[in-house]
Structure formats: structure tokens, C-alpha cells
C-alpha positions as CSV (number, residue, x, y, z in Angstrom):
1,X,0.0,0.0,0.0
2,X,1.4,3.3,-1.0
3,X,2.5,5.7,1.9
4,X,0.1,8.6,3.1
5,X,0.9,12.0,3.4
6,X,-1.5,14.8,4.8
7,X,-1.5,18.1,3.1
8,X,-2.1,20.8,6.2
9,X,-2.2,24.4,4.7
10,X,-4.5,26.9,5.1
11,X,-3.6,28.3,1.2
12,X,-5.7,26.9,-1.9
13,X,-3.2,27.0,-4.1
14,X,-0.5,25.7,-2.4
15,X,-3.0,22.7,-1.5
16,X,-3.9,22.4,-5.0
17,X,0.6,22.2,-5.7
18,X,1.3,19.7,-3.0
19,X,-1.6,17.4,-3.4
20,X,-0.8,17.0,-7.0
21,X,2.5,16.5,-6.8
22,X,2.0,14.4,-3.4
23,X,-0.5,11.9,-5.8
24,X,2.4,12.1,-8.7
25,X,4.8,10.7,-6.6
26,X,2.4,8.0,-6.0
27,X,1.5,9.2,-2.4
28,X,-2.2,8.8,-1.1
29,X,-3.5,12.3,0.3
30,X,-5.6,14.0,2.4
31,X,-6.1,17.8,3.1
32,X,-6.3,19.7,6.3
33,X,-6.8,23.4,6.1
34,X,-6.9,24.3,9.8
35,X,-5.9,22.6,13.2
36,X,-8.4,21.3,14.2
37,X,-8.9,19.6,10.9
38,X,-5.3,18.2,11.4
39,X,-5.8,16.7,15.0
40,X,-9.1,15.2,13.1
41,X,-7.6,13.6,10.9
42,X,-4.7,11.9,12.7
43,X,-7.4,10.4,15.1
44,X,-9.1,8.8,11.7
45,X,-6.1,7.6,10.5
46,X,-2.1,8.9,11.1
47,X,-0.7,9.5,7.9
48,X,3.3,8.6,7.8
49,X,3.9,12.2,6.4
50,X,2.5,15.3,7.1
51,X,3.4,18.9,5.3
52,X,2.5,21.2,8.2
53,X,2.3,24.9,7.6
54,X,3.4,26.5,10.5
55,X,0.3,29.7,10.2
56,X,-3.0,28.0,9.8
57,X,-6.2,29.2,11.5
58,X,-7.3,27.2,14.9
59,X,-3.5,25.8,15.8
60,X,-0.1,27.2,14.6
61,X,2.0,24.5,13.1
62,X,4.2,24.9,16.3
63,X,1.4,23.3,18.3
64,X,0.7,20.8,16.3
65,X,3.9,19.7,16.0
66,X,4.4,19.4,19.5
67,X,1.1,18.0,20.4
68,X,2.0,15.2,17.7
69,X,5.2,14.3,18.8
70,X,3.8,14.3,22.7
71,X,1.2,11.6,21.6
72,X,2.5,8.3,21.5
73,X,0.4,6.6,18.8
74,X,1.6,9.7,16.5
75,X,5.6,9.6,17.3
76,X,6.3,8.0,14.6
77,X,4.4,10.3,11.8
78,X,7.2,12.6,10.1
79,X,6.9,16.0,10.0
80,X,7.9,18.6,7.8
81,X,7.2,22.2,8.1
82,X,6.3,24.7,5.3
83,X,6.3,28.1,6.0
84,X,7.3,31.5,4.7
85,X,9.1,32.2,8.1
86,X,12.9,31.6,6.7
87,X,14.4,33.1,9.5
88,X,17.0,31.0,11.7
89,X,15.4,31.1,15.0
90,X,11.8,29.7,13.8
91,X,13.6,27.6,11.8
92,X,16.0,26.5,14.9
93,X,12.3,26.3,16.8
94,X,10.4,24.2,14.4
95,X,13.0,21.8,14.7
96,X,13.3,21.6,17.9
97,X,9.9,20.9,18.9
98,X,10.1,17.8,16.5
99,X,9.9,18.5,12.9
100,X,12.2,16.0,10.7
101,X,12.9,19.3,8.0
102,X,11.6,22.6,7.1
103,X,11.3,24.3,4.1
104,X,10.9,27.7,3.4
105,X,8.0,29.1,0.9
106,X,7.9,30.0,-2.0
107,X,9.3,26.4,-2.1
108,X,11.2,24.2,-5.0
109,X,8.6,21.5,-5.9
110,X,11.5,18.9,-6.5
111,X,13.0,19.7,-3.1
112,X,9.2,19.0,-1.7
113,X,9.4,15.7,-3.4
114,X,12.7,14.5,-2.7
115,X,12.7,15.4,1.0
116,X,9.3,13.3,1.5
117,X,10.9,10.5,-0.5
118,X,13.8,10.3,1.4
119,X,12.0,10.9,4.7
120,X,9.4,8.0,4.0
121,X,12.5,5.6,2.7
122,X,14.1,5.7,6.2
């Protein structure tokens, strides 16, 4: 069975980018466009992958990422952030409260790719 990631932005269009590339890379996807959708949807079903904006309505991707990596059934999901907040220190935070990367919008749709493959091959 393929791999899952969850798409959790806030922004149509980059929804629309990652969950088409997501499905080309032979991904199976789901969308969450605010918090509280996100917590929803890793009680129906983790996903192994998550792109997690860190500025959504309901829950900052900070939160999430910590409440995530606080709940045992959900250590194991990998995280990485997307954001447009480049700068060192909520890059040196985002990582520290758990994510596995972080990527900086506007993003490089190959570098999307390659990081979720290499993240979901171990």
C-alpha cells in the first residue's frame, strides 16, 4: 500500500501544488486546512507524512507539532514544516519541537518531493 501523506495548509493554491504533486509521486492524500482539521484527521487515520504549515487558523503548526510528537500513537508520523518564516530562529524552533525538516516558501517543488521520499525511505 502506497505511503500517506496529509496536506495541512491553510492556502488553496499551495493545496492544489502539494496534493498533485504528493498523488504524482504515488502518495495517497488527504487535506487539512486548519488545526483542528489536522488533530481530526490523525485520530481517523495517522498518515506517515505530514506537510505542516506553521500559520494555519485554529492551531499554529508549532502546536501541532508538539502535540503530535507528545502523543505516542503519532511519534512516529514525520513532519515537515512549510512556512514562509525563513528566518534562523523559527527555523532553529520548528526543529526543535520535533519536525524532521523545514522548508521555506515560496518552495522548489522537487526539493518537496525529494525530502518526503527520502524521509518516508528511512
Amino acid at each position: 500500500m502506497a505511503a500517506s501523506v496529509l496536506v495541512a495548509d491553510d492556502d488553496p493554491n499551495i493545496v492544489l501544488s502539494l496534493e498533485f504533486l504528493m498523488k504524482r509521486a504515488g502518495y495517497r492524500v488527504r487535506v487539512a486546512r486548519d488545526g483542528d482539521e489536522v488533530l481530526a484527521a490523525l485520530d481517523q487515520e495517522p498518515p506517515d507524512l505530514i506537510l505542516l504549515d506553521l500559520m494555519m487558523p485554529r492551531r499554529s503548526g508549532y502546536d501541532l507539532c508538539q502535540t503530535i510528537r507528545a502523543h505516542p500513537a503519532w511519534a512516529g508520523i514525520r513532519v515537515i514544516m512549510l512556512t514562509a518564516k525563513g528566518q534562523g530562529v523559527e527555523r532553529a524552533k520548528g526543529l526543535a519541537l520535533g519536525a524532521d525538516a523545514y522548508i521555506t516558501k515560496p518552495f522548489s517543488t522537487r526539493e518537496v518531493v525529494e525530502r518526503v521520499k527520502a524521509l518516508l525511505a528511512g
